[in-house]
Structures are given as C-alpha cells and as structure tokens.
N, C-alpha and C positions, 0 to 999 in steps of 0.2 A: 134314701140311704146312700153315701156316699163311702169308698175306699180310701182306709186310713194308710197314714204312714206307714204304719209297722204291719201293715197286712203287701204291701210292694216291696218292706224289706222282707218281709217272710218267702212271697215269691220268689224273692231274686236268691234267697239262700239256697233253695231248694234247687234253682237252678242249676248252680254252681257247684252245692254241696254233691245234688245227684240221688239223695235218696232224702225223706223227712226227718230221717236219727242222727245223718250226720249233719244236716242243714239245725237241727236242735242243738247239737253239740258246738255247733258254730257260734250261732248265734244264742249259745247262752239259757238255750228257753227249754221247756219239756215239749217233747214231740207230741204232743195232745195240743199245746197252744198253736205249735207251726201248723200243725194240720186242720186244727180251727180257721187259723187266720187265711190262709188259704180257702178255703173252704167256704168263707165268708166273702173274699174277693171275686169267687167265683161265680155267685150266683150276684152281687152287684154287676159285676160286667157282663151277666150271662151268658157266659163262654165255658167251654170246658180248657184249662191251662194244660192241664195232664194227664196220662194215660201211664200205667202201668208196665214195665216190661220188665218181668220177673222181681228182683227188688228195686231197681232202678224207675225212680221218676222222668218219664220222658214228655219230652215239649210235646204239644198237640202242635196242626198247624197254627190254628189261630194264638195259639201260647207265645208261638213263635215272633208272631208277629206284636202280640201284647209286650213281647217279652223287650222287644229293642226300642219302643217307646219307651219302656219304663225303665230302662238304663239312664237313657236322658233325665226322666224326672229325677230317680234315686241320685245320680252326681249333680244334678242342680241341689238338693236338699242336703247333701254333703257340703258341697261350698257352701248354703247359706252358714251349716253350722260351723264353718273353719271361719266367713265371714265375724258371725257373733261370738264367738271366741277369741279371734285378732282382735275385735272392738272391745271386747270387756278388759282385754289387757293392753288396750291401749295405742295398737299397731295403727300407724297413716296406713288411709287406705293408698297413697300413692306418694314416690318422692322421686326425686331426680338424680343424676349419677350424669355431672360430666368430668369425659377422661380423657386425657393427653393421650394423642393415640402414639408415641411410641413405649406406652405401659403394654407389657405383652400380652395380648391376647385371650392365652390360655388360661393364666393367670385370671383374666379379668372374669373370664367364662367359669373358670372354678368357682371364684368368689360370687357371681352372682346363681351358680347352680345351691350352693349351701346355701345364700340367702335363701331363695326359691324355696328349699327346704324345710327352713325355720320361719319364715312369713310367707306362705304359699298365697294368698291374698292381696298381698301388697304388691301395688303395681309401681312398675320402676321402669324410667324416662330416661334412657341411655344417651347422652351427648358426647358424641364424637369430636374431641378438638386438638388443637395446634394451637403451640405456645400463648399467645394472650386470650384464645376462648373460652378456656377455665375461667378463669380471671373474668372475663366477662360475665361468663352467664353465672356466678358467684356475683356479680357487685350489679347484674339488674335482676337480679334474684328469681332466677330460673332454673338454678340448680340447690340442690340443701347439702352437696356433698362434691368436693372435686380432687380430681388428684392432678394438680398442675405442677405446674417445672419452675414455681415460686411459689411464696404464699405473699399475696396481695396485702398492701397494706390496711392495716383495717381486719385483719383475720387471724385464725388461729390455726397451725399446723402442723404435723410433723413427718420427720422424712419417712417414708413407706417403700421404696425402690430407687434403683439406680441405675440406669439403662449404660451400657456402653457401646458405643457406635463406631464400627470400622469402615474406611474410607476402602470403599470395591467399587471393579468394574468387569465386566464380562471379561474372561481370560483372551479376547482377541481382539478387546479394543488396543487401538493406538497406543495408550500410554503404555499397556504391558511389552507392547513390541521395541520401545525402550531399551529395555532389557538392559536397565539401571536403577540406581537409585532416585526418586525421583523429587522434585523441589516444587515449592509451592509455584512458582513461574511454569514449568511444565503445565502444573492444572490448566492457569488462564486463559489456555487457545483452546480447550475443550469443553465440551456442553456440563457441564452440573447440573443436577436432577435435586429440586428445593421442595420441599413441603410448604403452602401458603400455610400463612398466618390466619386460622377460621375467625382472630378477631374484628370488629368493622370497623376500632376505632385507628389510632396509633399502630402500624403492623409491625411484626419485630421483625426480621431478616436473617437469624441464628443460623449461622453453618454456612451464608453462603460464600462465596471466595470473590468475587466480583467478576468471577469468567464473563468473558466476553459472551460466552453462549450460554443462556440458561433457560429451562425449561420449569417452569413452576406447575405443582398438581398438587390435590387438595387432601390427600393422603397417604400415608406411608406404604401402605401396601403397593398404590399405582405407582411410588419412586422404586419398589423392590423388581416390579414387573417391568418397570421400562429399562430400569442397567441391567435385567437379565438379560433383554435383550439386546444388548450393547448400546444403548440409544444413551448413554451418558455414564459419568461417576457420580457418585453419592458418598455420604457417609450414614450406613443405614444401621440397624440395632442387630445387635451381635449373635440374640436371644433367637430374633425370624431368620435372619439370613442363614444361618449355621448349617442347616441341612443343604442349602444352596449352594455352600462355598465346597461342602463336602463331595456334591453329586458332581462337580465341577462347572456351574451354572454361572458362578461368580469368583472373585480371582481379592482377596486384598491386593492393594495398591502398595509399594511399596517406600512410601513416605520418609525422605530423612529424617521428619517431624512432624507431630501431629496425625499420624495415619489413626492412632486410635483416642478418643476424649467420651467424656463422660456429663451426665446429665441426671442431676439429682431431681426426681420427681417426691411431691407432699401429700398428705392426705390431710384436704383441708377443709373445716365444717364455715357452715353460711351463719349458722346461729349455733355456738358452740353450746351455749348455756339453754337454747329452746329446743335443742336437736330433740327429737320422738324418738320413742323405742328402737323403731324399723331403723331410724339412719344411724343410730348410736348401734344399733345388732348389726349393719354394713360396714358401717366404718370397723369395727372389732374385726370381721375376719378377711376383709383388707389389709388392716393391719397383720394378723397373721399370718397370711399370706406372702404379704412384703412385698 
C-alpha cells in the first residue's frame, strides 16, 4: 500500500490549517475524509504525524521531519499540474526575449514579473544587447521576440518605447569647469564612454563623437558607473541616470546642441504569423507597458 496524493495534500492542510475542521473547510472536504486520509497516511509510513494539544493539531517530531519532505513533493506535483495545464492550452514550454539594453530595466522586470504570473511554466532566455544584437539573434533565430532600436528587414514591428539620452559628466570633470557653453569640439580632447555593438557582424558606432579618447564597454550600466566616476562623458538614458543627476553624482553637460537626442526602440516578433501563445501574451504586456 502505497500514500496517495490527496492523503499528503490532506497532511499538509492540517498542517497549515492547525486543526482537521478548519484544514476541511480549506480544503473543501468533510472532516471525516481529512481525518481518514490522514489516518491512512499514517499507518503507511508508520509514523505518528500528530499529537493533540487541546484542539490544535500539533507536528510530532518525526511529522516534522515528514512534513518538509513532503513540501518538496506537494510543489513538485503543483508544477506538474500548472505544467499540464500551460500544455493543453498551448504555452512553449520556453522562448527567448532579446532586449536593447537602454529599454529600462524596471520596466522590463515589470513585464517579465506579469509574464511569470500568467505562464509560471514558461521558461524565458533573456538577451542582453546593443544596437545590432537584436537584429542578430532575430535573423539567426535565437530570439522569438526583440525589442531593438530598428526593425530589421525582413520583420515585423512596432514602436513600444523611446528612450531619451542626456549627454552627463561627473560635476568635477573638466568640461563642467568650463563654466561655458560648450561645442561639440570641446568633447574631442576628452574620453567618451561607448556602449559596444553585442553584434559580430557589421558593428554600428551610434553616439560616438570620434574623441580622441574613447573607452568602449559592453553595457550600459558599466558607462553609468564609469562617468559617475568622472572617468569620461556619455550620453546616457535619462529614465537610469535621473536619481544620479539628482543626488548630485552626475552633472548634464551643457551643449549648444545636441546635449539631449532620442532613440526609438520596436517590439519586434521573429515569426509574427507562428508566434505561440507565451510570445503573443509577452509581446501584449510589453506592449502595454511601453
């Protein structure tokens, strides 16, 4: 004789619930079946689960110990049925998600916590990229969903955010001690801070001024942290740096022209007409998102 499902969900109600009337009332059942099934689990494991203390159901030791194996079992047999339920309606069990990383962060963390919510099952392959890596791993078909700063020829997509980038530097680099207006010649004898291109083929160069000094790094984040620390200018996204310029960590630059510009990112599908549920329920609250 072996211990059925609903005899370890019954255990575990009683656990929680704390007594068999209200672990009944939980679980739906009459306190005659909970206490059966219990009952039943008990002399299969030959263990005593519980002990009595006034009305309360309390753990024995060895219950105790029963008790956090079968946690594990119970949420294994939970996912299987959130598995078999994604599968009858359809959900990839996995898809991919690469993002231009100056889409903000929070935003993208929102979007994929609701996902999470709505296909807890579905496993999802975040790619981290720079200007032509969407585009890549969209056209060697490594992503099912991208949100790049074009929509590649050959694709489908539409505008989903728009990033605006302001040209800062630490309030004690050089250029602020100017203490003028300042021209794109000014940049050139100072270091710029560039995000590479994560593409491998063709790389783009977007933003950079041809400074004689440049320092290239492979994410946005490490260009926010290196001009905090005066170690160059950028032109960095308006969304992250915001608390920075505020705490007084970073300084706008004060450009005759061009201090501030703009960057239309897409939300672009790989197979717009094959997309699966999962990436068609991604793409939507992306889209709402914006």
């Amino acid at each position: 004789m072996k211990a059925t499902l609903e005899q370890w969900r019954a255990f575990e109600g009683v656990v929680r619930a704390g007594t068999f009337a209200a672990a009944a009332r939980r679980l739906n059942k009459s306190q005659s079946a909970v206490s059966h099934a219990v009952l039943n689990l008990q002399e299969v494991l030959g263990v005593r689960l519980f002990e009595q203390q006034g009305r309360k159901a309390v753990l024995t030791e060895s219950g105790r110990l029963v008790y956090r194996r079968a946690r594990v079992l119970l949420q294994d047999a939970r996912r299987l049925e959130e598995l078999a339920r994604d599968t009858a309606g359809g959900f990839e069990a996995g898809i991919s998600l690469a993002v231009e990383t100056l889409y903000p962060p929070e935003q993208l963390l929102d979007a994929l916590d609701r996902f999470a919510r709505s296909c807890p099952v579905t496993r999802v392959e975040l790619i981290e990229s720079v200007l032509s890596g969407a585009e890549e791993a969209l056209l060697k078909g490594q992503a099912d969903l991208a949100i790049a700063p074009w929509i590649p020829r050959g694709f489908l997509g539409e505008p989903v955010h728009r990033v605006w980038l302001q040209a800062v530097a630490h309030p004690r680099h050089p250029l602020h001690q100017l203490d003028r207006t300042l021209t794109w010649r000014d940049l050139e004898s100072h270091r710029q801070l560039v995000v590479r291109d994560s593409g491998t083929g063709e790389r783009k160069s977007a933003g950079w001024l041809e400074a004689h000094q440049r320092w290239t790094v492979t994410h946005t984040s490490t260009s926010i942290a290196a001009v905090s620390r005066g170690l160059g200018f950028a032109w960095l996204p308006q969304a992250q740096i915001g608390p920075l310029i505020e705490a007084g960590k970073l300084k706008p630059l004060p450009l005759r022209e061009g201090a501030r510009r703009s960057v239309e990112l897409f939300l672009v599908f790989a197979d717009r007409d094959g997309a699966g549920p999962a990436v068609e329920r991604l793409a939507g609250i992306l889209g709402e998102i914006g």
